[in-house]
C-alpha positions in Angstrom: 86.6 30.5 5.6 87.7 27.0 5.6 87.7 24.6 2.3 85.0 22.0 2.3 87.8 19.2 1.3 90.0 21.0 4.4 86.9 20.5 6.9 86.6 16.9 5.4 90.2 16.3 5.9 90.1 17.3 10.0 86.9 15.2 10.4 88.4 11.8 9.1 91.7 12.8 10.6 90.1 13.6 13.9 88.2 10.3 13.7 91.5 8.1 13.2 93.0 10.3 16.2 89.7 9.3 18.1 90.0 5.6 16.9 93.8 5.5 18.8 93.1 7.2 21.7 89.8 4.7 22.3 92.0 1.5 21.4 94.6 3.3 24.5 91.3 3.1 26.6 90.4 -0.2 25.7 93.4 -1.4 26.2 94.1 0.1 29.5 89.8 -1.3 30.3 91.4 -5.3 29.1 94.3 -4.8 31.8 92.5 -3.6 34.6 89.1 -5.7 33.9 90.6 -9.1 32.8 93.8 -9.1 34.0 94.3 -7.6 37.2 90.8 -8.8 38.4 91.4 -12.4 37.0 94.7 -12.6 39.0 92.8 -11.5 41.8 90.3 -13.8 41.9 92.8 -17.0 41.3 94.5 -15.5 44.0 91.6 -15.6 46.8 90.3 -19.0 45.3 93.7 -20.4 45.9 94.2 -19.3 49.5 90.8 -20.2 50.3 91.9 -24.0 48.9 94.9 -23.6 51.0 92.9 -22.3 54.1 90.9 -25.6 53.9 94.5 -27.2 55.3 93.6 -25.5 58.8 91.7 -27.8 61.4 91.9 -25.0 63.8 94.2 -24.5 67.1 96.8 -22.9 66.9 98.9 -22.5 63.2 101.7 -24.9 63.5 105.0 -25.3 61.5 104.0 -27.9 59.8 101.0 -26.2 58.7 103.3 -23.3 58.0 105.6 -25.3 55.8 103.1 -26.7 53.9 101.8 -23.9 52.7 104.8 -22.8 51.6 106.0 -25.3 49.9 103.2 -24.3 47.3 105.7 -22.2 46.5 107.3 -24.2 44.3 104.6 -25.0 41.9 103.4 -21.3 41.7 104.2 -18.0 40.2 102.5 -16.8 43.0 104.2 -16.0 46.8 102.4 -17.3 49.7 103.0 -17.8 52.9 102.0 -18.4 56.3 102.3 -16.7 59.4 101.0 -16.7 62.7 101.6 -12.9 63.5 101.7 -10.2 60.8 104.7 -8.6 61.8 106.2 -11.9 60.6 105.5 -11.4 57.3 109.0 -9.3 57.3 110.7 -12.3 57.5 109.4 -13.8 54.7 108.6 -10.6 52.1 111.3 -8.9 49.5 109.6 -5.3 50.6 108.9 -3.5 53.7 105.2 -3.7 55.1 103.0 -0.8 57.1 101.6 -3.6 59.3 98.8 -0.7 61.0 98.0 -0.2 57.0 98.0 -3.8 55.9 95.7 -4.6 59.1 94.1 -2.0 60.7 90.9 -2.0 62.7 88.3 -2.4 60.1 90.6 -5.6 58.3 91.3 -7.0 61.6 87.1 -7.6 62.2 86.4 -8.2 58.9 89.3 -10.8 60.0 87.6 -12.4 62.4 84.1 -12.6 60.8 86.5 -15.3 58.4 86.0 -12.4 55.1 89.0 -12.4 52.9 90.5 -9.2 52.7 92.1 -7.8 49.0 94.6 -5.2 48.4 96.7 -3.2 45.6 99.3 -0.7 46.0 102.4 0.5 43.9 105.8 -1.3 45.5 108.6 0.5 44.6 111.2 -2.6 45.3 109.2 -4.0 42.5 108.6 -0.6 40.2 105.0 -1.8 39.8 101.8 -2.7 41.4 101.7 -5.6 43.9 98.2 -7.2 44.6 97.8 -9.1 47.7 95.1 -11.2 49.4 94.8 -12.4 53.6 93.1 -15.1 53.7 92.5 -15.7 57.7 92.8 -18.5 60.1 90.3 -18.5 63.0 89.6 -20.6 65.6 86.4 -19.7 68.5 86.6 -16.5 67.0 90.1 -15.8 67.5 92.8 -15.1 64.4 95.3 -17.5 64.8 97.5 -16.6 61.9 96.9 -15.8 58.2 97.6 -16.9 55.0 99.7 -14.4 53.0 99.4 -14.4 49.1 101.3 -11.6 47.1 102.0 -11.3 43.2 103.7 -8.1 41.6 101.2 -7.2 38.7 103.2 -7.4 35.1 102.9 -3.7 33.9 100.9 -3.4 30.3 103.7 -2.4 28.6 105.9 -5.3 29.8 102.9 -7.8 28.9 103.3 -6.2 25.7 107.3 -5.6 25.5 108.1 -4.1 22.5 105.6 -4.7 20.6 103.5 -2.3 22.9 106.0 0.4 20.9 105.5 -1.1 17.4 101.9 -0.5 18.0 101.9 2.8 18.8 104.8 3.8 15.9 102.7 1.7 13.5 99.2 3.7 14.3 101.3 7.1 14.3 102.5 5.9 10.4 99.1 5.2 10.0 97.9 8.2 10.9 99.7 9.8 9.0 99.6 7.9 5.8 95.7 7.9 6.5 95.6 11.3 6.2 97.8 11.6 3.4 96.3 9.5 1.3 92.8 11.3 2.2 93.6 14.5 1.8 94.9 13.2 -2.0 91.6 11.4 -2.5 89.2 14.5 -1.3 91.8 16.6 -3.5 90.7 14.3 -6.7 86.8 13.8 -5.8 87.0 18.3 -4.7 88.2 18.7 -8.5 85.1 18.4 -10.0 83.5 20.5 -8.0 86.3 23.0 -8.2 85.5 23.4 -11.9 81.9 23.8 -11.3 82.9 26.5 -9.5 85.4 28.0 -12.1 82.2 27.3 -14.7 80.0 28.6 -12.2 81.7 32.0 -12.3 82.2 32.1 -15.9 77.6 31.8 -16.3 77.7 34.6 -13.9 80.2 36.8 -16.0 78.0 36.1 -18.9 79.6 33.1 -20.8 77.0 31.0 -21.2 78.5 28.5 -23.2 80.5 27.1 -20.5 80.0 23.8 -19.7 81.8 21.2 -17.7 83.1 17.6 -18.6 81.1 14.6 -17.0 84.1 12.4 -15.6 81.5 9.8 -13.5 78.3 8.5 -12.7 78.1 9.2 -9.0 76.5 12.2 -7.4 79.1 14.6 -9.0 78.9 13.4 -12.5 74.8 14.1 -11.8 75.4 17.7 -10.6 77.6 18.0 -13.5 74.8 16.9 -15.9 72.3 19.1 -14.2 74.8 22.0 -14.3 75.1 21.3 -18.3 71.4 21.0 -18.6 71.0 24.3 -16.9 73.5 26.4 -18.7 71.7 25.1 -22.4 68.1 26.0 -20.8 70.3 29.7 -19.7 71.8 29.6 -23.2 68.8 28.9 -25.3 66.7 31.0 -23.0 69.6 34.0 -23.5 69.6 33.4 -27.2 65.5 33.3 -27.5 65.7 36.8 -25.3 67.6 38.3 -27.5 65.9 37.1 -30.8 62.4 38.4 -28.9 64.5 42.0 -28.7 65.2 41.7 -32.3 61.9 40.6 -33.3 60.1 43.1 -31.2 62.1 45.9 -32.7 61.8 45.1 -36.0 58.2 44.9 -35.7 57.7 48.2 -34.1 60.4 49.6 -36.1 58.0 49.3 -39.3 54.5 50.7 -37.6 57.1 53.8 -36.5 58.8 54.5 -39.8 55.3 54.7 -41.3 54.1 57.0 -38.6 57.1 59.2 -38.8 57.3 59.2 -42.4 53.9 60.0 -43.5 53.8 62.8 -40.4 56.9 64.8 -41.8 55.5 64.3 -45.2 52.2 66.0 -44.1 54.1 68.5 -41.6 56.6 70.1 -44.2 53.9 69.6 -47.3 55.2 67.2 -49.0 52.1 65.3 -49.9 49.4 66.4 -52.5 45.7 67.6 -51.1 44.1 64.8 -52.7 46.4 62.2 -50.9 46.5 63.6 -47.5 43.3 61.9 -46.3 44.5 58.5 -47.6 48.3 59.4 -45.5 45.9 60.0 -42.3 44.2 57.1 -42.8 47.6 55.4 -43.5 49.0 56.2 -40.2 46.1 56.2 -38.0 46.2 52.5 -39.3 49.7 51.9 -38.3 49.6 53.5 -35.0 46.3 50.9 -34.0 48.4 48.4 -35.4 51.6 49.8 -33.2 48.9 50.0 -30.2 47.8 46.4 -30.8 51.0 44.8 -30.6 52.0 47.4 -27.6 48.9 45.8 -25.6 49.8 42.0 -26.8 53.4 42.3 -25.5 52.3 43.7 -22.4 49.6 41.0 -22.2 52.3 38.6 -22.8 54.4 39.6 -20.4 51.6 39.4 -17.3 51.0 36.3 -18.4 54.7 35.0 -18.2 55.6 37.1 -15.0 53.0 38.1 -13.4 50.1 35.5 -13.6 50.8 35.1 -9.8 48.8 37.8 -8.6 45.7 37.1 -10.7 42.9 35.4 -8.3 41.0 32.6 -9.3 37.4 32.0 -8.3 34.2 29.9 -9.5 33.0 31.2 -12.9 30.1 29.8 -15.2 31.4 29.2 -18.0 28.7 29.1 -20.4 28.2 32.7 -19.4 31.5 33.5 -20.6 31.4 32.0 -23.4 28.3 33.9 -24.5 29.9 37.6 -23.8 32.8 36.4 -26.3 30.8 35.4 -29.6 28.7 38.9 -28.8 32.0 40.4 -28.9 33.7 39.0 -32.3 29.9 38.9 -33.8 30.7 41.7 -35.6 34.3 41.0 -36.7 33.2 37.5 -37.8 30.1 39.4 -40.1 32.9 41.1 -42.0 33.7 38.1 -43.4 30.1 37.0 -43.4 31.5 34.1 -40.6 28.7 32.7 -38.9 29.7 31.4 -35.0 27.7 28.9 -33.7 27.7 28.1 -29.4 27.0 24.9 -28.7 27.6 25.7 -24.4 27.2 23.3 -21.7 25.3 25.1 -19.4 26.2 23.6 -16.2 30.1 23.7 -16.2 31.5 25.5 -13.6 35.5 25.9 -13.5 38.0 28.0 -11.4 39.5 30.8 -13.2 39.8 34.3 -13.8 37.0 35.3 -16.0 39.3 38.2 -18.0 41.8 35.2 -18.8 39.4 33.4 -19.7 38.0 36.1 -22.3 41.7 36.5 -23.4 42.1 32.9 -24.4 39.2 32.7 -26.5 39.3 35.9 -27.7 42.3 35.1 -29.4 41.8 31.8 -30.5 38.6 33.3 -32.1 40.0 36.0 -33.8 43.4 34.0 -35.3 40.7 31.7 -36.5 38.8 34.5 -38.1 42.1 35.6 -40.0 42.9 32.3 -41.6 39.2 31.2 -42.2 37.6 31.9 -45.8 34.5 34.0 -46.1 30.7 32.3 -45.8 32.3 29.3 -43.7 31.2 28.5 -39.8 32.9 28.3 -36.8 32.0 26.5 -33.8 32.4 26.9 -30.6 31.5 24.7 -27.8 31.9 23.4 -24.4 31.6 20.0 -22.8 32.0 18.3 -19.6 34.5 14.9 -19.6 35.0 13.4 -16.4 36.4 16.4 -13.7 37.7 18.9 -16.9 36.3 20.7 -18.8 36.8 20.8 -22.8 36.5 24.1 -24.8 36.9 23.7 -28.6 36.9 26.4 -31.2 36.6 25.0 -34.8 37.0 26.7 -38.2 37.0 25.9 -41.2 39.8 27.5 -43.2 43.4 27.0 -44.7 44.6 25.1 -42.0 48.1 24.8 -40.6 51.1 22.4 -42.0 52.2 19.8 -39.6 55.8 21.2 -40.0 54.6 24.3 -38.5 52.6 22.7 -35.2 54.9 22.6 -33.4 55.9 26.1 -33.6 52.6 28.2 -33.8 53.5 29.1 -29.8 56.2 31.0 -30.4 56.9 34.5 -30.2 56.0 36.0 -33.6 56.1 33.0 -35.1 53.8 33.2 -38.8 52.4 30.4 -40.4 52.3 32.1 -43.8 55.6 33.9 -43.8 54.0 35.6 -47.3 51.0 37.6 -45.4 51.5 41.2 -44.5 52.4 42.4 -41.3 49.0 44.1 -41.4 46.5 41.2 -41.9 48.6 38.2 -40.7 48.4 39.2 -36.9 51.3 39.6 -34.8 52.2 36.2 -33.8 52.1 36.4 -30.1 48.0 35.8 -29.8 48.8 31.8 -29.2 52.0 32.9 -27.2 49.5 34.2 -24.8 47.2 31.4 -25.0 49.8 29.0 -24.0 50.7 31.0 -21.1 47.2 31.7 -19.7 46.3 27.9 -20.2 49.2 26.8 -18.0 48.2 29.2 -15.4 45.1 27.6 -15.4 46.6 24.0 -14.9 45.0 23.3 -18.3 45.7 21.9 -21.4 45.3 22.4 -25.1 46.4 20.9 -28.2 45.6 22.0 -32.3 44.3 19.7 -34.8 44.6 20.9 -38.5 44.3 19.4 -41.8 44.9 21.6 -44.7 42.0 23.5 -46.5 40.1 22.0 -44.2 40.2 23.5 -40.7 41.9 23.7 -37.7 40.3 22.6 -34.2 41.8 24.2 -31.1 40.9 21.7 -27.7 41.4 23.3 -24.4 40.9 21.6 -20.9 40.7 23.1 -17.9 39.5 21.5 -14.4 36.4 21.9 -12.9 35.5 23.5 -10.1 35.7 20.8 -7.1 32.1 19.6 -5.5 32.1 20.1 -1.6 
């Protein structure tokens, strides 16, 4: 397979060779078109000037030397003769008379048409152009007027500079090309080590990156190649955190489960103990199964949200079905949820989503919220989306730590227990089923006084 900056290389070079050989045909178009033809046509208007010397009868010597005498002030050879086969006595060169006037001149002749020819004299080593301009009288050809001129060749109308030209535009070529195939070689070495980085992400280096050298397009795909391999970097480095982070949290649920379940299998743990080691385990195998299911939900959402259909869903109605199913989760904490619910807001969205989102948003509000408060949550039509707000009113979240609350198990209060601070992926999930939605949502929190979660999603469209 050819090299890009090779394939470059034969175009331009290809094009120069191209240039050349159309100059050639140019060249060879000026000769034939403005030369040759021009001496042509000064030929014929000059014998038809000279022709205007014949009164008619027959050509006389006087006639004869006056045309001839022309001679003298001309570059051109004329003559005239009463008979053709004359013309031997006055020409340099041999002449085919049956060729110079055969049966088709010799009427066009006498119908007074001036008759043109060309032909390659080898006295001469070139061509020879010739025009008969005819003499008649009451329809008869009384002689004819004989013009001649041997045609300079174009590499004689050049000389020697015909040969400078064509060394000069051989160097040229050649230099041309040269100096391209240098330049491609420097503008192809960027891209060369793009490649080389290229192959160094795919072998798992990821903190290769190349040097920007220009502005141009190169220098661009040179950012854009940087940029990428940070986003594959940071997005590397954030995998492999989520691998720790995910097995450090199961790793905890597991060792209780194990633990306390050898205790109780070899008889390790007193009678009176052993129902509070059940209820120990069966505790941290829910909680093992809860953060199971919220990986597994958060991993739909990132990959897999494709397949989920959307379709017209009253929202009101969903709303409703969520507060009857954290009622009782929010009575533990004597939490009272009110609905304020827009009853005419349709959207477009999958109605299990839908229940995920504020599902979760309820419940993480539910953690953090203090006992006897209120939460609301309502819905509300502004211009073509709709705006879903849950609203507690509990510890509240630092501004330092807005900005991460979407991360994977990311904790507000780093202090709470693994067992009643959540896992940390509930708003992880959130984000991703928002976006799937073509929504949007932002938190507003003050601390110990609330935190408001805003969510918009578009309506459904009006046909």
């Amino acid at each position: 397979m050819k090299k890009l900056s090779t394939r470059i290389w034969t175009v331009i070079v290809a094009f120069l060779a191209l240039t050349v050989l159309f100059m050639y045909v140019f060249t060879d178009f000026l000769y034939e078109g403005l030369y040759v033809k021009d001496a042509e046509n000064s030929m014929v208007e000059i014998g038809e000037k000279l022709s205007t010397m014949y009164k008619g009868g027959k050509v006389t010597d006087d006639f004869i030397a006056k045309i001839e005498n022309y001679n003298e002030y001309s570059n051109m050879n004329v003559f005239a003769v009463r008979n053709p086969r004359e013309l031997s006595a006055c020409v340099p060169f041999d002449i085919d008379y049956d060729t110079l006037i055969g049966a088709d001149e010799r009427q066009q002749l006498l119908k007074g048409k001036t008759i043109t020819k060309k032909g390659y004299e080898k006295r001469f080593d070139r061509q020879v152009i010739s025009v008969i301009i005819p003499l008649t009288d009451q329809q008869r050809l009384e002689g004819i007027i004989y013009i001649y001129f041997p045609l300079a060749k174009i590499t004689e109308m050049a000389s020697k500079e015909v040969f400078i030209l064509l060394g000069s535009a051989a160097i040229f070529i050649f230099l041309i090309g040269f100096g391209v195939f240098k330049g491609i070689k420097h503008i192809m070495k960027p891209l060369k080590e793009l490649q080389n980085a290229a192959e160094k992400m795919a072998e798992g280096d990821y903190e290769t990156r190349v040097e920007v050298k220009s502005k141009d397009e190169i220098g661009q795909l040179s950012q854009t190649f940087n940029k990428m391999a940070t986003s594959i970097q940071q997005e590397d480095e954030a995998q492999k955190q989520f691998l720790a982070t995910v097995s450090h949290e199961l790793r905890t649920p597991i060792s209780y489960v194990k633990g306390y379940g050898e205790a109780l299998e070899h008889g390790f743990i007193e009678e009176s103990k052993k129902q509070e080691t059940i209820s120990l385990i069966v505790r941290e195998a829910n909680r093992l199964e809860k953060l199971t299911n919220e990986l597994l939900q958060l991993s739909r959402a990132v990959n897999q949200t494709e397949s989920v259909t959307l379709y017209p869903l009253p929202l009101a109605e969903t709303m409703r079905e969520v507060v009857q199913i954290t009622e009782q989760q929010a009575s533990r904490k004597a939490i009272r949820i009110r609905a304020e619910i827009d009853e005419e807001i349709i959207i477009n969205a999958d109605e299990e989503k839908i229940k995920q989102i504020l599902i979760n948003l309820i419940e993480n509000a539910l953690r953090y919220s203090e006992e006897g408060t209120e939460m609301i949550l309502s819905s509300k039509r502004e211009e073509n989306m709709a705006i879903i707000t849950v609203q507690d009113h509990g510890m509240g979240i630092p501004a330092e730590d807005l900005p991460h609350i979407t991360e994977r198990f990311y904790r507000v209060n780093k202090a709470r227990s693994r067992s009643d601070g959540g896992s940390g992926l509930g708003l992880s999930i959130v984000d991703q089923l928002v976006k799937y939605h073509k929504g949007i949502w932002h938190i507003n929190s003050e601390l110990g006084i609330g935190t408001t979660v805003t969510i918009q999603i578009p309506i459904l469209e009006e046909f």
